[in-house]
VEXZA-758277 format. One record per residue: residue number from 1; chain; x, y, z of N, C-alpha, C, CB in turn. Coordinates in steps of 0.2 Angstrom, whole numbers, always signed. Atoms other than C-alpha are relative to their C-alpha. Glycine has a CB too. Layout:
! residues N
nr | kette | n.c1 | n.c2 | n.c3 | ca.c1 | ca.c2 | ca.c3 | c.c1 | c.c2 | c.c3 | cb.c1 | cb.c2 | cb.c3
NUM | A | X | Y | Z | X | Y | Z | X | Y | Z | X | Y | Z
...
***
This chain:
! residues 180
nr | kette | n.c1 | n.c2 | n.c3 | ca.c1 | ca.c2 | ca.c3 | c.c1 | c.c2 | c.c3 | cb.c1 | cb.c2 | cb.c3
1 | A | -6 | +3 | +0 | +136 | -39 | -99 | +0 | -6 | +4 | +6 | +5 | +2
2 | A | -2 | +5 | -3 | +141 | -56 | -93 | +6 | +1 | +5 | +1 | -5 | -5
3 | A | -7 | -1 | -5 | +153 | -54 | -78 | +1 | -5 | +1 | +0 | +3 | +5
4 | A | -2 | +3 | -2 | +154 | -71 | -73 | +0 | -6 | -8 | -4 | +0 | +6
5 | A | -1 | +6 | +6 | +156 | -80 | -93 | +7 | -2 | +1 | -2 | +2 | -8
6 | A | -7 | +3 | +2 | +171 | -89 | -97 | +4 | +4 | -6 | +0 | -7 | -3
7 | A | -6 | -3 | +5 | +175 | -80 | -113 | -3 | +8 | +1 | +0 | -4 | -10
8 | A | +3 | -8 | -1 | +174 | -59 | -111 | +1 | +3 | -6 | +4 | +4 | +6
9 | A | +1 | -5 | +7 | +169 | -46 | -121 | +6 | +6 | +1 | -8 | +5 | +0
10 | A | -7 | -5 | -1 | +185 | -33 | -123 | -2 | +4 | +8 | +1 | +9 | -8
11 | A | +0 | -4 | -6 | +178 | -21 | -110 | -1 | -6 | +7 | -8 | +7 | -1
12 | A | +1 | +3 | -5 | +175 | -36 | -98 | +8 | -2 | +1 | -6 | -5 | -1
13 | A | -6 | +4 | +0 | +191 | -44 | -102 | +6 | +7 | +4 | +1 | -3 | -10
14 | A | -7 | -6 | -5 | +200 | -26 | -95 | -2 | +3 | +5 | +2 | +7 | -4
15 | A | +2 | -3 | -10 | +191 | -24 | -79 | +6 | -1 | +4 | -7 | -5 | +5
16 | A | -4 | +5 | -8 | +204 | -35 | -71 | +5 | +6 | +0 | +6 | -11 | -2
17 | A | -5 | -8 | +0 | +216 | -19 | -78 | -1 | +7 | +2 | +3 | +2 | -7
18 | A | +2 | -8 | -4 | +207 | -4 | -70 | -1 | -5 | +7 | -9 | +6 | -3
19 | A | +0 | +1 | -7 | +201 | -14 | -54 | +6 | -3 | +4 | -7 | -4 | +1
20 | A | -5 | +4 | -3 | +215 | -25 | -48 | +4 | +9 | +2 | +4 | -7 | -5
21 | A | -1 | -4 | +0 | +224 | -6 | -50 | -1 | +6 | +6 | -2 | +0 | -4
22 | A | +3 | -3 | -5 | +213 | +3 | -40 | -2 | -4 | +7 | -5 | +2 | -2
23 | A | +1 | +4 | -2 | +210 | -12 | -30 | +7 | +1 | +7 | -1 | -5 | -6
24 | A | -6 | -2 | -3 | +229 | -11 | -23 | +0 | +6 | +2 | +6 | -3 | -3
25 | A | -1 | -6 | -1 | +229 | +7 | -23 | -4 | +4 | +6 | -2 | +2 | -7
26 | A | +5 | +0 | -7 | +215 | +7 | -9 | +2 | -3 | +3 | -6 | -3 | +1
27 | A | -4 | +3 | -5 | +223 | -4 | +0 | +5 | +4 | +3 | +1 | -4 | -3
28 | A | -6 | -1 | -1 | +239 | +5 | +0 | -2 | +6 | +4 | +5 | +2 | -6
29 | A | +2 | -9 | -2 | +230 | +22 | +4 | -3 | -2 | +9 | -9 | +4 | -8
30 | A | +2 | +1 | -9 | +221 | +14 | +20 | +5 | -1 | +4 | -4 | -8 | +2
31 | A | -8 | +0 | -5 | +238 | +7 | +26 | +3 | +5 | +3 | +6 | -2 | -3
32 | A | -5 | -3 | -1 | +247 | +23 | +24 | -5 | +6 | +5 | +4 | +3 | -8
33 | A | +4 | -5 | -5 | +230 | +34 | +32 | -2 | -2 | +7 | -6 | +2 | -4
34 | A | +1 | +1 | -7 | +224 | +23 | +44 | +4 | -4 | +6 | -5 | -4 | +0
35 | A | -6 | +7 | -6 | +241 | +11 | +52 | +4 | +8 | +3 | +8 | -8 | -7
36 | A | -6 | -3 | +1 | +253 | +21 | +62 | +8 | -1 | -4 | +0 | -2 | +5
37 | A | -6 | +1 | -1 | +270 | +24 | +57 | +6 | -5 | -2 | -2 | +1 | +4
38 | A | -6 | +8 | -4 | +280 | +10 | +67 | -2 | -7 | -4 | -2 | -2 | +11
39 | A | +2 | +5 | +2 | +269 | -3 | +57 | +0 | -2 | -9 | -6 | +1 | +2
40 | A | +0 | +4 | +8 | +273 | -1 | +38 | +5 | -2 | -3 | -3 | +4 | -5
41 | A | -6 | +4 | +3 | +289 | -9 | +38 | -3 | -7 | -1 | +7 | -1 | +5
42 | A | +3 | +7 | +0 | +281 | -25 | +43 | -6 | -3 | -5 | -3 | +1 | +7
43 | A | +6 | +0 | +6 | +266 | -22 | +31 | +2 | +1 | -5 | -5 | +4 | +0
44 | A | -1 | +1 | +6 | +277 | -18 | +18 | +5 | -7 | -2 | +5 | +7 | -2
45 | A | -2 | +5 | +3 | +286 | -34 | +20 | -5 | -6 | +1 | +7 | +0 | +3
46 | A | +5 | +6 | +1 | +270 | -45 | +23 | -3 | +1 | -8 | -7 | +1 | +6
47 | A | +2 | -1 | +6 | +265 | -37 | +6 | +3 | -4 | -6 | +0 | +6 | -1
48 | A | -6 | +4 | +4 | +282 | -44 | -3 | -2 | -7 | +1 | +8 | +2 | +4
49 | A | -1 | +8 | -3 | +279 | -61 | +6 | -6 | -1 | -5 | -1 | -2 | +11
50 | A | +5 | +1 | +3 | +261 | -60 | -3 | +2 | -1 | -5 | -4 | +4 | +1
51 | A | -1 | -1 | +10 | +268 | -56 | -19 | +5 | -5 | -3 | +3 | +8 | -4
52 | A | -4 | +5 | -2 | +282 | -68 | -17 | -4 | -8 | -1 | +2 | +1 | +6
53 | A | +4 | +5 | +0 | +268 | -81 | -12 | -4 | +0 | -6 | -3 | +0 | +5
54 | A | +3 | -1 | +6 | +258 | -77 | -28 | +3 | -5 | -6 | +0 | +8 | -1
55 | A | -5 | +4 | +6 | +273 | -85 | -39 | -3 | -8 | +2 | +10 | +2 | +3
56 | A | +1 | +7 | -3 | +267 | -101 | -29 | -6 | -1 | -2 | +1 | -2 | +7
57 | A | +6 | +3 | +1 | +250 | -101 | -29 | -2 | +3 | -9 | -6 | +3 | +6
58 | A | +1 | -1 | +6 | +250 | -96 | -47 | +1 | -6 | -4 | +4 | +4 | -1
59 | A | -5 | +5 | +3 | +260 | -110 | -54 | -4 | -8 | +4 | +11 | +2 | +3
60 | A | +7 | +3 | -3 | +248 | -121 | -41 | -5 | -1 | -3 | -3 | +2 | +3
61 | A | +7 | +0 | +3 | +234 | -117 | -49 | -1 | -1 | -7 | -4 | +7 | +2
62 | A | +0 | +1 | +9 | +239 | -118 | -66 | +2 | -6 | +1 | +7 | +5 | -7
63 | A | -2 | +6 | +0 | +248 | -136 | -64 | -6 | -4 | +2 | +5 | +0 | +4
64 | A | +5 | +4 | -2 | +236 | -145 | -53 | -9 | +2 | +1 | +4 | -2 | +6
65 | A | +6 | +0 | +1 | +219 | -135 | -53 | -3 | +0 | -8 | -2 | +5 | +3
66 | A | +1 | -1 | +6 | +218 | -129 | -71 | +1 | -6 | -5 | +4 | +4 | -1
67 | A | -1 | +6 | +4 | +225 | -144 | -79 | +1 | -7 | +4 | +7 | +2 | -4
68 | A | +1 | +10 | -4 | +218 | -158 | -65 | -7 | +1 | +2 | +6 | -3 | +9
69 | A | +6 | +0 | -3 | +203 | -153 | -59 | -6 | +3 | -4 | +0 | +4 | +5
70 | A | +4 | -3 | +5 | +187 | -152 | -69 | -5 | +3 | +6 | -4 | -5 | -6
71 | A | +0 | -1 | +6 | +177 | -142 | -73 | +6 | +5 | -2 | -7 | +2 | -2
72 | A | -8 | -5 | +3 | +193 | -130 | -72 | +4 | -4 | -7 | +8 | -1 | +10
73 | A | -4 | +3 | +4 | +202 | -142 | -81 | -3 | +2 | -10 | -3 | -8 | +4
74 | A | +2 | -1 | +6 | +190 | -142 | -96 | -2 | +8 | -2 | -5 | -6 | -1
75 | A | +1 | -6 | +3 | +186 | -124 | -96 | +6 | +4 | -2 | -3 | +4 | +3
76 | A | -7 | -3 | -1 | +207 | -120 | -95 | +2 | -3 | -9 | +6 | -4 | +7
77 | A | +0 | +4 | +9 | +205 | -134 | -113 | +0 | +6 | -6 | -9 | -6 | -2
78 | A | +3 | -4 | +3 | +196 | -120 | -121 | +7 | +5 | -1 | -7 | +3 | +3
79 | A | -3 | -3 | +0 | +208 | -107 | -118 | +7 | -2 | -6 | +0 | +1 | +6
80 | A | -8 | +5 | +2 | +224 | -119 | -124 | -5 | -1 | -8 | +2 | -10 | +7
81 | A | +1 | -1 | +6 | +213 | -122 | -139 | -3 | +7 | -4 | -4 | -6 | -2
82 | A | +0 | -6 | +0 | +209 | -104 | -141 | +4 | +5 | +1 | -4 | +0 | +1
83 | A | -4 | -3 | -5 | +225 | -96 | -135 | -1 | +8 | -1 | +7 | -1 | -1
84 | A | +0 | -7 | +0 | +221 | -78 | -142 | -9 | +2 | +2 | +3 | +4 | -10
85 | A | +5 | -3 | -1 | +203 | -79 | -137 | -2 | +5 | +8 | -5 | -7 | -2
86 | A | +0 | -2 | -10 | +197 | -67 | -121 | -3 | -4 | +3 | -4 | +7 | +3
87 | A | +2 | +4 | -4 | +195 | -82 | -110 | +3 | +2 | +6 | +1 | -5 | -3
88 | A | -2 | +0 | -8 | +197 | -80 | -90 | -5 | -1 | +3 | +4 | +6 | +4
89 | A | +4 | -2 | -6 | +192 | -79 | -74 | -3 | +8 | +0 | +4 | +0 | +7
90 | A | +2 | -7 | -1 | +179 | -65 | -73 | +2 | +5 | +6 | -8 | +0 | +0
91 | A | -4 | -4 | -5 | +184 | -50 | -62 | -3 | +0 | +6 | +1 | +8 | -2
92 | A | -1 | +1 | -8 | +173 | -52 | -48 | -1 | -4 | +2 | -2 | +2 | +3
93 | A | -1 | +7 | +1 | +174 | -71 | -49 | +6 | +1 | +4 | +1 | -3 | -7
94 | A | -8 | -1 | -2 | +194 | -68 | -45 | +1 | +6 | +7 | +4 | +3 | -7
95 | A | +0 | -4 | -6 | +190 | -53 | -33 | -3 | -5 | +7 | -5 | +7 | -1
96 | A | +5 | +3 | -6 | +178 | -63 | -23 | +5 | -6 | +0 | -9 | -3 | -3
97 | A | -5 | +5 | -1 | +191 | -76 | -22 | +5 | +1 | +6 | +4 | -1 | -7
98 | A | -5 | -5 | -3 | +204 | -64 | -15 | -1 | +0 | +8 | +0 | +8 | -5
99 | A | +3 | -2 | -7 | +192 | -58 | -1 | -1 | -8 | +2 | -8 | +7 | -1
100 | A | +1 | +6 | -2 | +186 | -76 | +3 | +7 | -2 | +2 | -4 | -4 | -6
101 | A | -9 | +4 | +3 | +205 | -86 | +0 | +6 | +4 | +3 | +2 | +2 | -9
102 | A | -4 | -2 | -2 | +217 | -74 | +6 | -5 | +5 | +6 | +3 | +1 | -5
103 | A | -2 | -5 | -5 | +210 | -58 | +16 | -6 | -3 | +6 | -1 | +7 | -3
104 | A | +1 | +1 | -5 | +197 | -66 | +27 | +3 | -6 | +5 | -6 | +0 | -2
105 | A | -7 | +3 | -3 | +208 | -80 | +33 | +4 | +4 | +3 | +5 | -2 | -4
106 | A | -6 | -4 | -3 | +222 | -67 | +36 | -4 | +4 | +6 | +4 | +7 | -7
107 | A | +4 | -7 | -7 | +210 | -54 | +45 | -3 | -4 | +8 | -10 | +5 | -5
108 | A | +6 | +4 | -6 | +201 | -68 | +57 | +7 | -3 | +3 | -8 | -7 | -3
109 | A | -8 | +3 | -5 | +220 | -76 | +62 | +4 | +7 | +1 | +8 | -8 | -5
110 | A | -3 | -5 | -2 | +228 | -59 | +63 | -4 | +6 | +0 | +6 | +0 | -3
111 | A | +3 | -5 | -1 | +222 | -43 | +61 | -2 | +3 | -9 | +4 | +4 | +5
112 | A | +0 | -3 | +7 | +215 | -31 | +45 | +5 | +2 | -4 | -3 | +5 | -1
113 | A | -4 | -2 | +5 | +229 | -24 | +41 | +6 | -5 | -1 | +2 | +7 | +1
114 | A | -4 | +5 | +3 | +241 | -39 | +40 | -6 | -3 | -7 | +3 | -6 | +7
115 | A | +4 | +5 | +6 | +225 | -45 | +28 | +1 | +5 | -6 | -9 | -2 | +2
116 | A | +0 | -4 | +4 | +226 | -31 | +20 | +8 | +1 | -7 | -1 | +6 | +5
117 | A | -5 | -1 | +4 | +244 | -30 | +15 | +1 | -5 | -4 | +5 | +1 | +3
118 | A | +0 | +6 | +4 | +245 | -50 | +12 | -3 | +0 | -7 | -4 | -4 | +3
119 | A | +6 | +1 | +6 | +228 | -46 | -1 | +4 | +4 | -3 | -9 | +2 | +2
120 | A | -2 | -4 | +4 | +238 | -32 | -9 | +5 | -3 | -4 | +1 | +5 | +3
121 | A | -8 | +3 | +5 | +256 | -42 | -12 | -3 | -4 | -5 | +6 | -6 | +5
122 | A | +4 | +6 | +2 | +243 | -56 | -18 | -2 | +3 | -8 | -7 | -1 | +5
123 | A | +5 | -6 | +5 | +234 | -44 | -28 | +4 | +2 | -6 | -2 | +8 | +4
124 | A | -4 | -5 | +7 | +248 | -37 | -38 | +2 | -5 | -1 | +5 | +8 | +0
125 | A | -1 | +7 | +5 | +255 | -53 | -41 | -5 | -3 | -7 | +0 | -6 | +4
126 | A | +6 | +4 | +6 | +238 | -59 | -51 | +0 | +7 | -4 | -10 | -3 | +4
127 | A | +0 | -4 | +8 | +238 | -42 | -61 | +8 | -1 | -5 | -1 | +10 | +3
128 | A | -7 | +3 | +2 | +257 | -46 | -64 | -1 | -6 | -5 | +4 | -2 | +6
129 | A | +0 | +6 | +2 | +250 | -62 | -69 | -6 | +0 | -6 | +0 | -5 | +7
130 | A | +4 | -1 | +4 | +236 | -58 | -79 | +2 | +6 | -3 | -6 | +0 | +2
131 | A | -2 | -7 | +5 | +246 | -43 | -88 | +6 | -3 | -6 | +4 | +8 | +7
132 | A | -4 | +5 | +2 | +260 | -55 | -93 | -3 | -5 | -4 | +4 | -3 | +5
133 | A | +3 | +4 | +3 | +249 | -69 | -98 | -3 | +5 | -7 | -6 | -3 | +5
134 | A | +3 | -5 | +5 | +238 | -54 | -110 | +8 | +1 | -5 | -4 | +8 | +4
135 | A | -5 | -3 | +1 | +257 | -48 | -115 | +4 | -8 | -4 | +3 | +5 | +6
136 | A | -3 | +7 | +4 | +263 | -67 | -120 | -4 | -4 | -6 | +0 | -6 | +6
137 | A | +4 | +4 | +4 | +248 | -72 | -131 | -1 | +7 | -5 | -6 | -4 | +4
138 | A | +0 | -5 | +6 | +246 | -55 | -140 | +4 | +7 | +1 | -7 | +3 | -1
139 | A | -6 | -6 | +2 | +263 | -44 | -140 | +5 | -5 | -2 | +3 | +6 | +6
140 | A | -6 | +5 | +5 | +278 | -49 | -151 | +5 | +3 | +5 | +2 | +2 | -10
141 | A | -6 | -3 | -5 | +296 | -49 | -142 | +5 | +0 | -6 | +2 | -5 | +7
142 | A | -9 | +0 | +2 | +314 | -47 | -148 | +2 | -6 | +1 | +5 | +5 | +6
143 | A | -6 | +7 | -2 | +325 | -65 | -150 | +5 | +3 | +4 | +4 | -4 | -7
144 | A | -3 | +1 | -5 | +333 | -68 | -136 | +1 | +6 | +7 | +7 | -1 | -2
145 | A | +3 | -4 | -7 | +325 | -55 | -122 | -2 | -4 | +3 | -6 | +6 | -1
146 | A | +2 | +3 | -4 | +321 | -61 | -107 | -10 | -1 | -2 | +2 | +3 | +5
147 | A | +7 | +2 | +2 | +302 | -59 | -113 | -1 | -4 | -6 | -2 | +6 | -2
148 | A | -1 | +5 | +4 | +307 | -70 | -128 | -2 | -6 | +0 | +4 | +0 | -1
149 | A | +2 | +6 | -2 | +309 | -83 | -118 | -5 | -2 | +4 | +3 | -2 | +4
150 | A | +8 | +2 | -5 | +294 | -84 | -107 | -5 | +0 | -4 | -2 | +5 | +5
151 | A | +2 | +0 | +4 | +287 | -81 | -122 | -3 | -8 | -4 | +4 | +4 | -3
152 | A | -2 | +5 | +4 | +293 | -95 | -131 | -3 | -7 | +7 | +11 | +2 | -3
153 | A | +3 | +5 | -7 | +290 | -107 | -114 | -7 | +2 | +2 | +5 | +0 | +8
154 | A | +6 | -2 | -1 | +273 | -101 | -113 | -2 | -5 | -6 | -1 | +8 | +0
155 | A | +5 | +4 | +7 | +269 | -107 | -132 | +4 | -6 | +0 | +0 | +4 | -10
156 | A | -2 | +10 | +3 | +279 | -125 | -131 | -6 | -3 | +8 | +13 | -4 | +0
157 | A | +5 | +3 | -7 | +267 | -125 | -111 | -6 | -4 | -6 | -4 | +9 | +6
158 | A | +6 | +2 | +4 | +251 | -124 | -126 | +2 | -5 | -6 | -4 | +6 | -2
159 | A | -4 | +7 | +4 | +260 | -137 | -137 | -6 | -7 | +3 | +11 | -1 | +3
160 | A | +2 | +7 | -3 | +248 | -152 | -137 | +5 | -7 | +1 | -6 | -3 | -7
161 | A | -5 | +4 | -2 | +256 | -165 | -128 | +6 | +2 | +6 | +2 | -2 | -6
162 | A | -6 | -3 | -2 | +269 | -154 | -120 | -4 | +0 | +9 | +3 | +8 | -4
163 | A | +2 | -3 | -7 | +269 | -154 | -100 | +7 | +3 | +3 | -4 | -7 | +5
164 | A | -5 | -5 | -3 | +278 | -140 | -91 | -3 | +7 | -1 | +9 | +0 | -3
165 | A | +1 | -8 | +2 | +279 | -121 | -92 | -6 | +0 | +5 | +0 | +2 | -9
166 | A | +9 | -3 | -3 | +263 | -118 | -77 | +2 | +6 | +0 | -3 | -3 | +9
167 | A | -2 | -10 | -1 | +273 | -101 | -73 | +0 | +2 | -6 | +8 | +3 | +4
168 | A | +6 | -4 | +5 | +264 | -88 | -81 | +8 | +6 | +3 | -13 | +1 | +4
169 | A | -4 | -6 | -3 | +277 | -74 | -72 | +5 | -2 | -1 | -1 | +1 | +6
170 | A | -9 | +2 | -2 | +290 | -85 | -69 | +0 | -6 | -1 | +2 | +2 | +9
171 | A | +0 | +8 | -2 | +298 | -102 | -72 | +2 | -2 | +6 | +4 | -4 | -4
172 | A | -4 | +3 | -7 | +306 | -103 | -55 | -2 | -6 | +2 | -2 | +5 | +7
173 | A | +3 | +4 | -5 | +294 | -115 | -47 | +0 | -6 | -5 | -7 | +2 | +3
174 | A | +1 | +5 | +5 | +294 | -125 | -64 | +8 | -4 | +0 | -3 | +5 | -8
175 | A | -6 | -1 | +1 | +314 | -125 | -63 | +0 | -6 | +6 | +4 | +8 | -1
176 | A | +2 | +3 | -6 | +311 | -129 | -46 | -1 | -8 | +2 | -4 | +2 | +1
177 | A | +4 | +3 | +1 | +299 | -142 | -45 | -2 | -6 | -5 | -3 | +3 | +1
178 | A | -1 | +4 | +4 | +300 | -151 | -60 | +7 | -2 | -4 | -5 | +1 | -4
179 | A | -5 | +3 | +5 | +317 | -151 | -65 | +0 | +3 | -7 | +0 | -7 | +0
180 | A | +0 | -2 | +7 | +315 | -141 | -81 | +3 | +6 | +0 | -8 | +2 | -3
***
């Protein structure tokens, strides 16, 4: 099995849906076995702040890496002309991102378990974000659900020529930020 190709095979393409899972699910389990107490307000609201922040670096990365920076640029092409193909990031391509990008940063300026919680809010944003993406390109919705619409701004995003729609989760930052 190719873990690190661009396009995946079904069972490669659903790792990101068992590990990210378990992934946060460890995490939560250290917090609640190894933190006192008095500490998991604070860790449940650095986790929010993470997942909160996710909406950003999501819509980041789709806007100016994905569609400005090669080779991102031209392997993100593929997808856009392949929308139902299992193209991504491999899972421990994206894990290894996580631990690099987010939790060693967090853990060397503060401590593990503020990295921990950060990595988790993070964490479930990108399964959020790669569970919606899977769910926008191969499930049908109801006219005028809110899943319609994100739906519907997702496929005028892959519209050749069209620029907008980077939020995969959410237009906020798109609403935001470009006025749309």
């Amino acid at each position: 099995m190719k873990f690190f190709s661009l396009e995946h095979s079904p069972i490669a393409y659903a790792a990101d849906f068992v590990a990210y899972p378990v992934a946060i699910l460890s995490g939560l389990a250290a917090v609640l076995i190894y933190t006192p107490t008095w500490r998991w307000p604070v860790l449940a609201l650095v986790a929010v702040l993470g997942l909160m922040a996710w909406t950003f670096i999501e819509y980041g990365l789709h806007r100016f890496v994905l569609h400005g920076l090669q080779p991102f640029k031209r392997w993100h092409e593929a997808h856009h002309a392949r929308p139902h193909a299992l193209i991504g990031t491999s899972t421990p391509a994206s894990l290894a991102m996580f631990a690099i990008l987010i939790f060693a940063p967090i853990a060397l300026s503060t401590d593990v378990w503020y990295a921990t919680a950060a990595t988790m809010g993070v964490t479930l944003g990108y399964l959020a974000y790669v569970t919606m993406h899977h769910a926008l390109h191969h499930w049908r919705s109801r006219k005028g659900t809110w899943f319609y619409r994100l739906k519907y701004a997702h496929a005028m995003h892959h519209r050749p020529g069209f620029v907008g729609n980077y939020g995969v989760t959410t237009l906020f930052w798109d609403r935001l930020l470009a006025g749309r």
